[in-house]
Each structure stands twice: as structure tokens, then as C-alpha cells.
N, C-alpha and C positions, 0 to 999 in steps of 0.2 A: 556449487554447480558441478565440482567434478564427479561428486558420487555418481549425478544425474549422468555422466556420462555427458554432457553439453563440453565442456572442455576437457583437453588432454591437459597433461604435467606444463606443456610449456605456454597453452596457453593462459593457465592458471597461475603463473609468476607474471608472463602481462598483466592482466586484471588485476593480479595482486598489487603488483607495484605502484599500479594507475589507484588504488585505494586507498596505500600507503600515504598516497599524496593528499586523497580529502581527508584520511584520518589529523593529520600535521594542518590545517587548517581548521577542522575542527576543534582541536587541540588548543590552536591560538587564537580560537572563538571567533572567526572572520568567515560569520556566518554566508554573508553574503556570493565570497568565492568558491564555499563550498558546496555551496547549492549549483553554482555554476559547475563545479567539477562532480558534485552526482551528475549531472547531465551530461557531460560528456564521457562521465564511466558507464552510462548507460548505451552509448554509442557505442561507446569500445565493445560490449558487449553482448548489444545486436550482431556487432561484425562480424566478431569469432564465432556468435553460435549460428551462424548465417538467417539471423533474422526470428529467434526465440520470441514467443509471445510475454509481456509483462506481467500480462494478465492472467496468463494459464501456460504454463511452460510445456504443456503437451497443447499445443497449437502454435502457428507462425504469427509473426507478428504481421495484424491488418486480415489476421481471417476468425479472428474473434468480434465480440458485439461492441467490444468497448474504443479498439485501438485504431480501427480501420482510418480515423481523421487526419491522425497524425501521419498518413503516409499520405496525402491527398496532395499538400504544396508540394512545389521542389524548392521554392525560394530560398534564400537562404535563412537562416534562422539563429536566434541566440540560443546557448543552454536553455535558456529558462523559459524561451519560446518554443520550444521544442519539447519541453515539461509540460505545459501547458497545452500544447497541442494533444500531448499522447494521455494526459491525463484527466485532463478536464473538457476541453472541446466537446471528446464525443457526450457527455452525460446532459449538455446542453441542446443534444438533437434528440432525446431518448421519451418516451411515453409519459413522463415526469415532469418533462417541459410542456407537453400540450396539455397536460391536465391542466399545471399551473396557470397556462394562458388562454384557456376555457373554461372548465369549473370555476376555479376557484378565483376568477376573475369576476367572474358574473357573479358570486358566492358575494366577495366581497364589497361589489361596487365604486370600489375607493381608489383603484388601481387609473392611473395615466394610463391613455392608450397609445403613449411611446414609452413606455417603459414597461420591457420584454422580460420574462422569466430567464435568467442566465447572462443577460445581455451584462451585468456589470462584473461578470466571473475574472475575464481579463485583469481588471485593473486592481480588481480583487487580489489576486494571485502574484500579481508583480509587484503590489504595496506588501505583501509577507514575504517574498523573495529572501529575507532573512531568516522567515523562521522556521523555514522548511527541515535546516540541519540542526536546529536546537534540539538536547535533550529535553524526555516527557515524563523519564519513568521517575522523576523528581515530583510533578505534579500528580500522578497516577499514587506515588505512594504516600503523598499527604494524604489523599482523597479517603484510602484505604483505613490512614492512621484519625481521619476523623468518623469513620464508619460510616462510609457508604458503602453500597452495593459495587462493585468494579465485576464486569467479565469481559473478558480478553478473549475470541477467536481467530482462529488463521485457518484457512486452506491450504492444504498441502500442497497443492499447484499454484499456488500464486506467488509470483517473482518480488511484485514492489517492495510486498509486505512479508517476505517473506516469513515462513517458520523457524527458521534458526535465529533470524534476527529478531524477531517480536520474545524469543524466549531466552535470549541475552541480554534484555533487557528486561525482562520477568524477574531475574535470578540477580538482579541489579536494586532489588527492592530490600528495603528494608525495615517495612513496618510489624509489628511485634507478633507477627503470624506467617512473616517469611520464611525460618527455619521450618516450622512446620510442616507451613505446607509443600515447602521441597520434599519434605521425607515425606509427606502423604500419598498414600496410592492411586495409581491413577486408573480408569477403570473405563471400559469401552461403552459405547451405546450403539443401537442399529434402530434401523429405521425401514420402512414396509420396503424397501426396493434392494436395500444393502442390509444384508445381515452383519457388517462391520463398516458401521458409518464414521468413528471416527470414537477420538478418545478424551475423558478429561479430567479434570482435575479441582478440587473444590477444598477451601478450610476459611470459615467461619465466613467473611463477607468478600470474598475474593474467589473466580472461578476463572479458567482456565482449560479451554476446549482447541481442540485438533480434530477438524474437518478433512475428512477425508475424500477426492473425487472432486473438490471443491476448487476453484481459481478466486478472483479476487471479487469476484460480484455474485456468482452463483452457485450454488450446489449441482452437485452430478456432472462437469466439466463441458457445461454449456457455453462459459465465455475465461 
């Protein structure tokens, strides 16, 4: 975030240091505490950027479509409560749950009419509470190494997931087309609005694109 200009020198030795500490838990695979300490480096890191959105770093956080939930209680709240809130709440209010709980309700006929679209997300989300900090590019590069199709996109505005990290972990692979497609060129596309929509990268069943204008849910830096 300092390129971004979001912190200075020193607030990037804070952060740093507050990372340093889920990395050493990571490390000693105690997945669980360091789920709890993503949550609260993400506190630390509202704070210094006085309220950066997660979802779209050129917005505040709670003036995008997705994150506004999370600032809704003042209660107190755990890490993982607080993940929960800012991550998952809102998608349980969004045009995805009414379909679910009209169309495709009636569609089916089979549904309980106390059991809600989204309604078991919570308990969902705290029963993986561990697996939130597990490595993936482990399973990503099996997938690869038995020939499936794999593509990977990021938006260059979006925080959680971000771009530098989703291609730290790209570069962490090593199925028999990883050297490759490192050295492979990567080559831009544009789209009717953007004449440089964003850039990518492809070798043999593995693809690799960078969105341009994009946050974590949509293109052209709508959320």
C-alpha cells in the first residue's frame, strides 16, 4: 500500500510488524490465531488509512456496495466477527438472495419455509475459521498438474485479494508449465469503454489476467 500512497515509511513498519506476527503463526500452522490476527491487521489498517475501502481502495470504507454492513453495529465484536461482518453479511442482503428466496424457491418446491438463503453463512464461516489462513497454491497446482483448465483474475483495486498477493502465490507453483509461463508474454486486452482494460497471461491450461478499474466484485470501480 505504500506505492498507493495509503501509508507513509512509518506507518508501513507498523503494518509491517503487525504481519510479521501472522506470518510466525502461520509459520507454526495455528491456523486458527491467525485468522484472528488477519482481523485485526485489518483493523490496524483501516486505522492508518483512515478507513480505506477492502473492496475498492479508491473508495472509503461502508461507501461501497459490499462493505457498508460491517460498519452498521458498534457492539463489540471478535476478529472473526468482524470478518464476517465485512465480508459475508453484506452478500446475504444483495439481489442473489431474493432471487434465491423467490425464483428459485418456487422453482424448486422442496425448500422449508424457515430455511432462508444465506441464513446458515454464520455458522458456516466460524466452523472454517481455520481455514481461512491455509495455503491453496498447493491445491491450485495439483489441479493444474492433473490438467485442468485453472484462471486466476484480480482487480487492481481490490484490497482483500489483492494483486501482489494472489501473484506471490502464482509464482509459488510448480507444475511443469510454471517456468514457462513465467517467461511467457503477457499481453493487454480492452474492452468497448476502456481501450486498456487490463492485461494477461496464458500457457497451455493456466491463465492469468489483471483487471484493470476493477475492485473485488466489479469492473469499472463501481464497488
Amino acid at each position: 500500500m505504500l506505492f498507493q500512497s495509503f501509508l507513509d515509511d512509518h506507518q508501513l513498519t507498523i503494518v509491517n510488524a503487525e504481519a510479521a506476527k501472522c506470518q510466525v503463526l502461520v509459520d507454526e500452522q495455528k491456523w486458527q490465531q491467525a485468522t484472528n490476527c488477519w482481523g485485526n491487521m485489518e483493523n490496524l489498517i483501516t486505522v492508518e488509512t483512515h478507513g480505506v475501502s477492502w473492496y475498492n481502495i479508491l473508495k472509503k470504507d461502508g461507501t461501497d456496495d459490499w462493505s457498508s454492513t460491517a460498519l452498521r453495529s458498534n457492539r463489540v465484536m471478535s476478529p472473526t466477527q468482524r470478518l464476517y461482518n465485512r465480508f459475508v453479511a453484506p452478500q446475504n442482503l444483495d439481489s442473489l438472495s431474493d432471487y434465491m428466496d423467490t425464483v428459485v424457491r418456487k422453482k424448486l418446491g422442496i425448500i422449508p419455509t424457515n430455511v432462508k438463503f444465506g441464513a446458515q453463512a454464520g455458522d458456516v464461516f466460524n466452523y472454517q475459521e481455520g481455514d481461512f489462513m491455509t495455503p491453496i497454491w498447493g491445491t491450485v497446482d495439483q489441479l493444474l498438474k492433473d490438467g485442468y483448465n485453472v484462471v486466476v483474475y484480480n482487480g487492481n483495486e481490490d484490497l482483500i485479494c489483492n494483486t501482489m498477493g494472489t501473484a506471490a502465490w502464482v509464482n509459488r507453483l510448480t507444475w511443469d508449465g510454471a517456468n514457462k509461463f513465467n517467461s511467457t508474454t503477457r499481453h493487454s486486452f480492452k474492452t468497448d469503454s476502456f481501450p486498456l482494460a487490463g492485461y494477461y497471461k496464458t500457457y497451455k491450461n493456466f491463465q492469468f489476467w489483471w483487471i484493470l478499474r476493477a475492485g473485488h466484485m466489479r469492473f469499472g470501480s463501481s464497488t
